[in-house]
C-alpha positions in Angstrom: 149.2 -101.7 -13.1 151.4 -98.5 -13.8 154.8 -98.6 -13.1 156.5 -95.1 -11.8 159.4 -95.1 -14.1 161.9 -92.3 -14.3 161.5 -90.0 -17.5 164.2 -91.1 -19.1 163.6 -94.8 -18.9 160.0 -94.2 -20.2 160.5 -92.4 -23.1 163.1 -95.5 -23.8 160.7 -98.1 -22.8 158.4 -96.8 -25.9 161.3 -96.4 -28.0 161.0 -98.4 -31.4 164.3 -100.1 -30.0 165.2 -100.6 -26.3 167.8 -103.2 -24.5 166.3 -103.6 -21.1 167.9 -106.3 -18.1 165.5 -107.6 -15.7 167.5 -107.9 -12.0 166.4 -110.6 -9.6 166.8 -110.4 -5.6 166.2 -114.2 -4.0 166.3 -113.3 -0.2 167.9 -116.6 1.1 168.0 -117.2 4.8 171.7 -116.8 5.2 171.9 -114.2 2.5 170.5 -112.6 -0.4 171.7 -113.3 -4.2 171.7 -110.2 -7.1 171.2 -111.7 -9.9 170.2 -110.5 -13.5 169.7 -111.9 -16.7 172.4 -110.1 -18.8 176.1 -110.5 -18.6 178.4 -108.8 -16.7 177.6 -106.9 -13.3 175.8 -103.9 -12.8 176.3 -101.8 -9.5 173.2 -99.7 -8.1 171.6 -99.6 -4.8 174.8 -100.5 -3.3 174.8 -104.1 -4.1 176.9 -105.2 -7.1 174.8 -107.7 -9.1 176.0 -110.6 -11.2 175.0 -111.5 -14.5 173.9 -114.6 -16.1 173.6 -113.9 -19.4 171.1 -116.1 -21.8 172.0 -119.0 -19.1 169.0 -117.5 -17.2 165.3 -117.1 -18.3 161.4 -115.4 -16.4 158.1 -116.4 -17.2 156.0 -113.6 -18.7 154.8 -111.7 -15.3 150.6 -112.0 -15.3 148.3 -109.1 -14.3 144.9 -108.3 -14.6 141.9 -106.8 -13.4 141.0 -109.5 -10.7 142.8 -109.6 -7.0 144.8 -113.3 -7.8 148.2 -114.2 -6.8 150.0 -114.5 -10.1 152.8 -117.2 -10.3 156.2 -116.5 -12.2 158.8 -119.4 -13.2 162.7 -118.5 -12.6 164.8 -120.7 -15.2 168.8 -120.9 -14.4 171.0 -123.0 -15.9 175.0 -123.6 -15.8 174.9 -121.9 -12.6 177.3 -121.4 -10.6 178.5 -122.9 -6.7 177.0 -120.0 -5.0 173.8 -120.3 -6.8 173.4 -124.1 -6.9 174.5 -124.3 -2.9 171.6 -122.2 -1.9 169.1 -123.8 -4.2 169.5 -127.5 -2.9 170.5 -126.6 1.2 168.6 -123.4 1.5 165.3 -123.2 3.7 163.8 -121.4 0.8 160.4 -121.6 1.4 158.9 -118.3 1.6 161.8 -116.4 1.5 161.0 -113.2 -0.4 161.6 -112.5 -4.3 161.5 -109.1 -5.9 162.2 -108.6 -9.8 162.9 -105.5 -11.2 163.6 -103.4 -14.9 166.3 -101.2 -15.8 166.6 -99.8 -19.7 170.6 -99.1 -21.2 171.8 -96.7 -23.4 173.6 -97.2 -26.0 176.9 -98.1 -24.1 174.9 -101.0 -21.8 174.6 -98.7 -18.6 171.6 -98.2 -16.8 169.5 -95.1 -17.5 168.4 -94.9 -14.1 168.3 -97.6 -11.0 165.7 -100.0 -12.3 162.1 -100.1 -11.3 160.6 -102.7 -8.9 158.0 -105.1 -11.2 157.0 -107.8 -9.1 157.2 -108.9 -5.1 156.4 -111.9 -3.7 157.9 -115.2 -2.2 159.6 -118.3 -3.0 157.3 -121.3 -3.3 158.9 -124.4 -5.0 162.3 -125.1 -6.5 163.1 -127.9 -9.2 166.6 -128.7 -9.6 168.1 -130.9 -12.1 171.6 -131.8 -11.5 173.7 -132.1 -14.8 177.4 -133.2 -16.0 180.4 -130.9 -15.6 178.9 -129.5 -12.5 175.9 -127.8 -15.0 172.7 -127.5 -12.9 168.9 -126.5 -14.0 167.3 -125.1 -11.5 163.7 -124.3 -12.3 162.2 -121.7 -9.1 158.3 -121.1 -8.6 157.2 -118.1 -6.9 153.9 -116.7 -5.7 153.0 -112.7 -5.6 152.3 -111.2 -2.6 148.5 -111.5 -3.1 149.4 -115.3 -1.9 149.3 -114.5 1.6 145.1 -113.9 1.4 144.6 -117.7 0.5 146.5 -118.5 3.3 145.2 -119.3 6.7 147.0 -117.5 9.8 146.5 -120.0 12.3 145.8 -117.6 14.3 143.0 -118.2 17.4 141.3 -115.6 19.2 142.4 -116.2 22.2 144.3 -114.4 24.9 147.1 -117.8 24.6 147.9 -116.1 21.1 147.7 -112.8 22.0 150.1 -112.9 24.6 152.4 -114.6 21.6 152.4 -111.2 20.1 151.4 -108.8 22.2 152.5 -109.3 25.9 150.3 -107.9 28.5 147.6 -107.2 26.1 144.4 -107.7 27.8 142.3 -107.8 25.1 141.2 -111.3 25.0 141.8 -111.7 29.0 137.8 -111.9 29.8 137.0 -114.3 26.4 136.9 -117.7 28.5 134.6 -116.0 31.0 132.0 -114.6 28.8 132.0 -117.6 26.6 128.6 -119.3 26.5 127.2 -116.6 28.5 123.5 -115.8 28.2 122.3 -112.3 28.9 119.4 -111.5 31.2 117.8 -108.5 30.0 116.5 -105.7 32.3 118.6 -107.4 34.7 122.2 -106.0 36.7 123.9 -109.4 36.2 123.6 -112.4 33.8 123.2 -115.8 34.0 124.9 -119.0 31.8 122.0 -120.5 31.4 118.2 -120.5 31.4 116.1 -117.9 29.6 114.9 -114.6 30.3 112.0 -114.4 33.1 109.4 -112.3 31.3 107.4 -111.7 34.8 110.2 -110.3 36.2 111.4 -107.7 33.8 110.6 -104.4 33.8 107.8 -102.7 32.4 108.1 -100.8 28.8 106.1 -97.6 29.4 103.0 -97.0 27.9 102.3 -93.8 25.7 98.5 -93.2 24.5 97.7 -90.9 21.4 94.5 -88.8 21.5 
C-alpha cells in the first residue's frame, strides 16, 4: 500500500543512502510506552520517545494483495524497569500497537514527524528473564485486519441491544414474530398450520382475444 509521506522524506526514502528510525507506541492499560529503535530520544507529536538502540529489533512488516491479518514480531532486550514491569503485569491483550517511520538528516533529526506504517493489537508476549536484571521480551501482534476472523458474540436480540443501545426498539418484537407462519390473503397470521387455499382470495382472471 502507498504510504503518504511528506516530500522531503520521500525524496530521502529513495535516496542511494538514508538513516531511517522506526518509533513504536504499545498502548498499555495504565499507559502508553514511546519507544524507538535508535538511541537517544526524539520529541514529536508531543510525546518525547525513548530510544533503544540495537537492543531492540521488528520483523519485516508483510503486505500483499489479499485481505489477511499480517503478524509482526517486536524483539527487546536489556530493557529497562518500565518496559519489563508492563510486559510481565500488564493486561496486554489487545491493547493497541502502531509503528511508524521517520527519515534524518545528516545531523540525526527527523525530516518531518514520521509516518504511520502499521496498526493493530497486541496478541502474545514471550518474556525471558536474564541475569543482571537483562530481559528478552519477544511481543506478537496482529493487524487490524484481525478483528474480521473474530467472532463478536454478538446475538440478535433485543437483551444485547439494550447492552449498547438503550431504549432501542429495534429487536423489541423478535421473540414475538419468532416461529411465526404467515397466512396469505389473510389480516392476521397464525403460528402454525398452513395456508387454507379455499379460503383465500381469488387472483383475477384476464382473457386475451
Amino acid at each position: 500500500m502507498s504510504r503518504d509521506f511528506p516530500t522531503n522524506v520521500s525524496n530521502a526514502l529513495v535516496a542511494n543512502h538514508v538513516a531511517t528510525v522506526t518509533f513504536i507506541k504499545l498502548e498499555f492499560s495504565s499507559g502508553t510506552l514511546y519507544l524507538h529503535n535508535s538511541i537517544g530520544t526524539y520529541t514529536w507529536g508531543g510525546q518525547d520517545w525513548l530510544g533503544v538502540g540495537d537492543l531492540g529489533d521488528i520483523s519485516a512488516i508483510e503486505e500483499g494483495a489479499e485481505v489477511s491479518p499480517y503478524k509482526i514480531t517486536l524483539s527487546l532486550s536489556a530493557i529497562d524497569a518500565t518496559i519489563s514491569n508492563a510486559a510481565l503485569n500488564e493486561d496486554y491483550y489487545m491493547r493497541p500497537v502502531t509503528l511508524y517511520i521517520g527519515a534524518l538528516d545528516s545531523a540525526d533529526d527527523l525530516l518531518a514527524d514520521p509516518t504511520e506504517v502499521w496498526a493493530g493489537f497486541m496478541d502474545q508476549m514471550n518474556v525471558s528473564l536474564g541475569h543482571q536484571g537483562s530481559d528478552d521480551i519477544a511481543l506478537i501482534a496482529e493487524s487490524e485486519l484481525a478483528k474480521f476472523d473474530r467472532a463478536s458474540n454478538r446475538r440478535f436480540t433485543d437483551a444485547h441491544q439494550q447492552e449498547t443501545h438503550s431504549g432501542d426498539l429495534f429487536f423489541g418484537f423478535l421473540k414475538d414474530i419468532e416461529g411465526a407462519k404467515i397466512q396469505w390473503g389473510s389480516s392476521g397470521s397464525t403460528t402454525g398450520g398452513t395456508p387454507d387455499l379455499d379460503t383465500m382470495p381469488s387472483r383475477p382472471r384476464f382473457e386475451t382475444r
